[in-house]
VMD Tcl script that draws the C-alpha trace (Angstrom):
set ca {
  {-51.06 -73.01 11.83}
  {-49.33 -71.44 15.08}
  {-51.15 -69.18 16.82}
  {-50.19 -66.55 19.53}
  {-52.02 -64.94 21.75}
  {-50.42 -62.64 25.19}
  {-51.95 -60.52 27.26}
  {-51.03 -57.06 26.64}
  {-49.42 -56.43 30.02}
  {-46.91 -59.08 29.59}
  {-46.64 -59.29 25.67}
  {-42.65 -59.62 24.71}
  {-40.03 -62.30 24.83}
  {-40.63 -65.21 27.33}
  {-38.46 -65.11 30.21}
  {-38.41 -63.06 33.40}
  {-41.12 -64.61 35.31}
  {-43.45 -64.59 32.29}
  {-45.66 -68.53 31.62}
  {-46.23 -69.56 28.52}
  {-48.94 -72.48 27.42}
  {-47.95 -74.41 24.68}
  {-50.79 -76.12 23.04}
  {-51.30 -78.50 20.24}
  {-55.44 -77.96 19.21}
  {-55.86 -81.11 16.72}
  {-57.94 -84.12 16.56}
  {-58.57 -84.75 19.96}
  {-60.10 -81.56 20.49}
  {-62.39 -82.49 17.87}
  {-63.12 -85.40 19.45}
  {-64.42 -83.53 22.91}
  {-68.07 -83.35 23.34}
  {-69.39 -79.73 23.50}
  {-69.39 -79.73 27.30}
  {-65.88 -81.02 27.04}
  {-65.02 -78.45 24.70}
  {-66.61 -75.74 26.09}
  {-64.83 -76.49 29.81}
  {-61.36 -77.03 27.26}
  {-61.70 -73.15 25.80}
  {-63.29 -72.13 28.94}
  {-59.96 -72.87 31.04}
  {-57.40 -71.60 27.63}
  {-59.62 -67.82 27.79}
  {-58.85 -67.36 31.75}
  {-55.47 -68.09 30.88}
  {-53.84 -64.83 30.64}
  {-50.12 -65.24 30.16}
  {-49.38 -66.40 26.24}
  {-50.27 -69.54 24.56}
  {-48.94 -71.00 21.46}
  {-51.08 -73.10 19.82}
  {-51.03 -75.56 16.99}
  {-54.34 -75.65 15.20}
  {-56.38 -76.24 12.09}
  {-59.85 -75.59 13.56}
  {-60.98 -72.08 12.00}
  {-63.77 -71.80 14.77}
  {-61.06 -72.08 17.42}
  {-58.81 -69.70 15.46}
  {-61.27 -67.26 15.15}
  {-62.00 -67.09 18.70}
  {-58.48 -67.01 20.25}
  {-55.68 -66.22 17.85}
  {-54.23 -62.38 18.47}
  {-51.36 -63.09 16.33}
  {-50.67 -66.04 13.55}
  {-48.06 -67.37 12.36}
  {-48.40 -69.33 9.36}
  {-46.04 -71.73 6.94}
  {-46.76 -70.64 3.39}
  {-45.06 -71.80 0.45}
  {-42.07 -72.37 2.58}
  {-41.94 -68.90 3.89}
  {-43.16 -68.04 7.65}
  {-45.84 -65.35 7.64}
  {-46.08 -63.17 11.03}
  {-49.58 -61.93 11.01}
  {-50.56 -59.58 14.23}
  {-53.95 -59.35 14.59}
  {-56.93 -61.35 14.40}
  {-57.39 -64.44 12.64}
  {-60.05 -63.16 10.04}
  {-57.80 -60.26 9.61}
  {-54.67 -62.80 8.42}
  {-57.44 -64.07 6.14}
  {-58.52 -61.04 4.91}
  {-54.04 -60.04 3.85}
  {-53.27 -63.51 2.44}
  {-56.16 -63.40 0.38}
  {-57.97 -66.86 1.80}
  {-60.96 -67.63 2.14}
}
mol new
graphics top color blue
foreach p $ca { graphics top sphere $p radius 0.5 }
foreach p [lrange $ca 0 end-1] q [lrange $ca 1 end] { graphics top cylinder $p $q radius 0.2 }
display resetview
C-alpha cells in the first residue's frame, strides 16, 4: 500500500525546491519498541514536506495517510483522502 501525504502549501509535483521522504513502513517498524515507535512517527508528523510511504500497518495508515494509492486486481487505485475513507469506497473492511 503507498501512501501520500503533503502539506497543503506545497502539495503538487516534486520539483522546484519541494523535499520529499520516501519511506518503506514494514517489519522493522514492527519490530520498534513503543518508545522507539513513538520517537519514529513522532519525527515522520513534524515532517511537513510529502512522504511516500510503503506500508501494511492499518494503525500507521490510519494516522498518516492523506492520500492512498493502492494495487488492486492489477489496477492502481488513487484514493484522496483519508485512509478509513479509501476503506469505506473499496468496500474493505
Amino acid at each position: 500500500m503507498l501512501v501520500w501525504r503533503a502539506s497543503t502549501a506545497r502539495a503538487g509535483p516534486v520539483g522546484g525546491g519541494a523535499r520529499l521522504l520516501v519511506s518503506g513502513v514494514g517489519r522493522a517498524a514492527q519490530h520498534l519498541d513503543i518508545p522507539a515507535r513513538e520517537r519514529f512517527e513522532q519525527a515522520l508528523a513534524s515532517f511537513e514536506e510529502t512522504i511516500l510511504a510503503v506500508a501494511h500497518d492499518r494503525y500507521f495508515l490510519a494516522r498518516f495517510a492523506e492520500r492512498v494509492l493502492a494495487l488492486r486486481d492489477g489496477r492502481l487505485i488513487d484514493s484522496p483522502g483519508r485512509y478509513d475513507a479509501f476503506l469505506r469506497a473499496n468496500g474493505l473492511p
